[in-house]
C-alpha positions in Angstrom: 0.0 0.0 0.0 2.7 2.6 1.0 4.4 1.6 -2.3 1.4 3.4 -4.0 0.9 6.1 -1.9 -2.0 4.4 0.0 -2.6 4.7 3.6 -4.6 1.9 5.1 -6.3 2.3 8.5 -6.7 -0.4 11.8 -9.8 -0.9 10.6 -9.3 -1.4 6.9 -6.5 -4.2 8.0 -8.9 -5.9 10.4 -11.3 -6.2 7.4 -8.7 -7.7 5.0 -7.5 -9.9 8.3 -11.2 -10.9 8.8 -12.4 -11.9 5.4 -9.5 -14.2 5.0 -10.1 -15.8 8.9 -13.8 -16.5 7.5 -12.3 -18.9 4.9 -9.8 -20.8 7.0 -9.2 -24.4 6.8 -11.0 -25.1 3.3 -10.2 -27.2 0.6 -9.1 -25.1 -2.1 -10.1 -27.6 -4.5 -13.0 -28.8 -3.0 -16.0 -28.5 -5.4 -18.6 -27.8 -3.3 -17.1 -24.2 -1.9 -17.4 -21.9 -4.3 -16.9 -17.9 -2.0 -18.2 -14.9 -4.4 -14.9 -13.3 -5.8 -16.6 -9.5 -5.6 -17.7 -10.9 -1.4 -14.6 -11.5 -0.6 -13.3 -8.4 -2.5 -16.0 -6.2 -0.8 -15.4 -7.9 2.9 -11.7 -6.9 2.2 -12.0 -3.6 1.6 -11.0 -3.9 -1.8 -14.3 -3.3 -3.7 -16.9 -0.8 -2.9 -20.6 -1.2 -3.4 -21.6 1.8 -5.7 -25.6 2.7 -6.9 -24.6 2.0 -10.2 -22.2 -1.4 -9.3 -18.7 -2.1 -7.8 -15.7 -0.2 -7.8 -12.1 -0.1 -6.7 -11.4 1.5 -3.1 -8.2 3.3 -2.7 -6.2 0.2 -1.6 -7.9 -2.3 -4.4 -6.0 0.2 -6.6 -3.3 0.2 -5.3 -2.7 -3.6 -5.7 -4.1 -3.8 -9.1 -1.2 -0.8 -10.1 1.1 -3.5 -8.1 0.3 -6.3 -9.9 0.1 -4.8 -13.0 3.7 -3.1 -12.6 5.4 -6.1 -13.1 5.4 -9.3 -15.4 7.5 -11.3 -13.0 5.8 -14.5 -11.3 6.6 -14.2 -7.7 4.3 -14.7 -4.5 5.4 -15.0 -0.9 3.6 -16.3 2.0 3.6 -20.0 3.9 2.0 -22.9 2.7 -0.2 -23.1 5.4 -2.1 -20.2 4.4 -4.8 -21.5 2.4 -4.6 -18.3 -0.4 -1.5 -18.5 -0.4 -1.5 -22.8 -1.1 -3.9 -22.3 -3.8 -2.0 -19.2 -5.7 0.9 -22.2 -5.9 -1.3 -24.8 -6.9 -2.4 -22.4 -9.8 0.8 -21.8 -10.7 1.7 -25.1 -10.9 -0.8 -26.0 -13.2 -0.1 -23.4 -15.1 3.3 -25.1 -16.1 2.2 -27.8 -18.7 3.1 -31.3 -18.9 5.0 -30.6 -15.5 8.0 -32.4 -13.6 7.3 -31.6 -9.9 10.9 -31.7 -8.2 10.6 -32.0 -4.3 12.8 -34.1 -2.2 10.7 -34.0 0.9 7.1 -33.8 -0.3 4.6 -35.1 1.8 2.1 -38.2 0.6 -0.9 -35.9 1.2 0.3 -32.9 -1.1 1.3 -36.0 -3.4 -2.7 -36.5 -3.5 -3.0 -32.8 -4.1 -1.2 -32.7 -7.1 -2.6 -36.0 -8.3 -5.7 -33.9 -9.3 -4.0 -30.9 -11.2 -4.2 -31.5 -14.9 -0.7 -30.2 -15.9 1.0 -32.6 -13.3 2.6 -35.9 -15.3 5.3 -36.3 -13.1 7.3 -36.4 -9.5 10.6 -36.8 -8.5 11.3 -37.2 -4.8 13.5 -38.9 -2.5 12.8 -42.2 -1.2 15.0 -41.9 2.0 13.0 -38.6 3.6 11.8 -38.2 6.2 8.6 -35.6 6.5 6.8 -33.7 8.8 6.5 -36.1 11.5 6.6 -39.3 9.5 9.9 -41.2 9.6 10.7 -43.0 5.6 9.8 -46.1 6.1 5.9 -44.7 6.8 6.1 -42.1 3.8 7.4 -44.8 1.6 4.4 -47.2 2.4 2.0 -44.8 1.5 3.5 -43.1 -1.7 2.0 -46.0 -3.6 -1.4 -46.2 -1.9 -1.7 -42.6 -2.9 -0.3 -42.9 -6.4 -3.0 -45.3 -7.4 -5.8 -42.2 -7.5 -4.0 -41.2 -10.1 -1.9 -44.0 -11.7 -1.8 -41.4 -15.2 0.9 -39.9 -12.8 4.3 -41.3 -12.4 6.2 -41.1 -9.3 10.0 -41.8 -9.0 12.9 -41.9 -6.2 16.1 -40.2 -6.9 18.4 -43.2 -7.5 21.1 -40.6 -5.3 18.4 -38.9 -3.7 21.1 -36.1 -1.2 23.4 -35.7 -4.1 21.1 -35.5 -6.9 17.8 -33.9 -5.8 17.8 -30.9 -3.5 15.5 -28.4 -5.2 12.3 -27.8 -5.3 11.1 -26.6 -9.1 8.0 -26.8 -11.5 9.3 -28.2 -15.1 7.6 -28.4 -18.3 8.2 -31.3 -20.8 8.7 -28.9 -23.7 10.7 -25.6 -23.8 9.2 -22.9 -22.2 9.4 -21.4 -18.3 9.1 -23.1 -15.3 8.6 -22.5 -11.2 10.9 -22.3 -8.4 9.3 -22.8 -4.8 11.5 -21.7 -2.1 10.2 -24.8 0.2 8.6 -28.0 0.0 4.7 -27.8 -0.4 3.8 -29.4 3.4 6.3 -26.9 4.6 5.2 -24.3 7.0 8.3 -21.8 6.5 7.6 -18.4 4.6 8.8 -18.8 1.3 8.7 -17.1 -2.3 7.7 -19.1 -5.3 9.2 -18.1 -8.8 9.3 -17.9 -12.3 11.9 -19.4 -13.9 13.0 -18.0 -17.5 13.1 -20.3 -20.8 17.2 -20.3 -20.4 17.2 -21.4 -16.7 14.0 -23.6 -17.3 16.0 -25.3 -20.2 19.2 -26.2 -17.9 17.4 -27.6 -14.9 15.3 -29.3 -17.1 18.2 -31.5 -18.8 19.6 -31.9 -15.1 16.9 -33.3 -13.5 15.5 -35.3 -16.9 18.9 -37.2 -16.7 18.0 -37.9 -12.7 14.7 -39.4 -13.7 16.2 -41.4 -16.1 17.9 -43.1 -13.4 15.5 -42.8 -11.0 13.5 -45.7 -9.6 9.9 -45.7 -10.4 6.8 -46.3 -7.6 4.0 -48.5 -8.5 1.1 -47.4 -7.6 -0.7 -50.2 -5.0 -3.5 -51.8 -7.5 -6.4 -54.4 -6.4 -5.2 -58.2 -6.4 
C-alpha cells in the first residue's frame, strides 16, 4: 500500500485480516465451496458497493497498479495459508506437462497434485523423512496414494542427497518453469518463482537425466 501512496487504516486491516479468517481451513479444491470473488473483494476492503455497481477503493488500486507493474511471477507467504497454497497450486498447473521436483514432499500434497491437470510427473527422494513421518511410513503410502492417479508417475532419486535438493515446477517442452522456495507441506515463509526459458532449459536437462535413473513407484492396485 505505501508503495502506491495508499494509507490503510486499523480498521481497513482488520477487514482484509477478517475476510481471510472466514475462509480458514478449506479445501481449495473442493468443489462444493465456491466464496463470491466481488464478497470476498467487498469484505476486504478492496471493492466498494456503488448505486450504479462495484468499484475499486483506494487500496484495491493500489494492488491492481502492483500487480500490473510487473510481469514477474513471484508470490510470498507460507503454505499453510490456504490463499497463499492455492496461488501455488495455480501456478503449478499453469506449467504444462509438468515435472514436480521436491525431495521431501509429503504423501498428502502427493494427493493434491494428483488432481492438477498439468502434473505428469514427481521426482522425490525415497529416503526422507517428512513432517512427523519417519521414511519407512512415507514410503508405504507413496503407492497407496499414487494409485488415485496412476496417469501420474512417481519416482525416487536413484542418489536422492546428491542429486535432488531443489524444489522446481518443469515443463516437458521448452518454455518457463517455477521455483518454490520450500517443499509444499512446509510451513516456513517462502517465495515461489518464475523461472525464464534459459534457466527452465538447464534444470530441465539436469533433472530429466536424474529421472532417467531414478527408480519408479507402482502405484498399490487391487489383487
Amino acid at each position: 500500500m505505501e508503495e502506491q501512496g495508499v494509507r490503510v487504516s486499523g480498521a481497513d486491516i482488520t477487514a482484509f485480516v477478517d475476510a481471510r479468517r472466514s475462509m480458514a481451513g478449506f479445501d481449495p479444491l473442493a468443489d462444493e465451496i465456491r466464496v463470491p470473488t466481488a464478497a470476498y473483494l467487498i469484505d476486504a476492503r478492496l471493492l466498494v458497493r456503488r448505486r450504479s455497481g462495484v468499484t475499486l477503493t483506494p487500496a484495491g488500486r493500489a494492488v491492481l497498479a502492483s500487480a500490473s507493474g510487473s510481469d514477474t511471477v513471484e508470490v510470498t507467504g507460507r503454505m499453510t495459508d490456504p490463499f497463499f497454497y492455492a496461488e501455488v497450486l495455480e501456478r503449478i498447473d499453469g506449467v504444462p506437462n509438468s515435472m514436480i521436483v521436491d525431495p521431501y514432499i509429503h504423501p498428502d500434497d502427493v494427493g493434491t497434485l494428483l488432481r492438477l491437470p498439468g502434473v505428469r510427473r514427481i521426482l522425490t527422494r525415497g529416503d526422507a523423512p517428512v513432517a512427523k513421518m519417519n521414511p519407512g511410513e512415507r514410503r508405504r503410502l507413496l503407492p497407496i496414494v499414487m494409485s488415485a492417479n496412476p496417469a501420474v508417475q512417481l519416482r525416487y532419486a536413484a542418489n536422492g542427497s546428491e542429486d535432488l535438493h531443489d524444489r522446481l515446477v518443469l515443463p516437458a517442452a521448452p518454455g518457463p518453469g517455477v521455483a518454490l522456495g520450500t517443499t509444499l507441506g512446509a510451513r516456513h515463509f517462502t517465495v515461489v518463482t518464475g523461472l525464464s526459458e534459459h534457466a527452465t532449459g538447464l534444470l530441465r536437462r539436469h533433472y530429466e537425466t536424474v529421472w532417467k535413473h531414478a527408480s519408479t513407484v507402482e502405484p498399490l492396485r487391487d489383487a
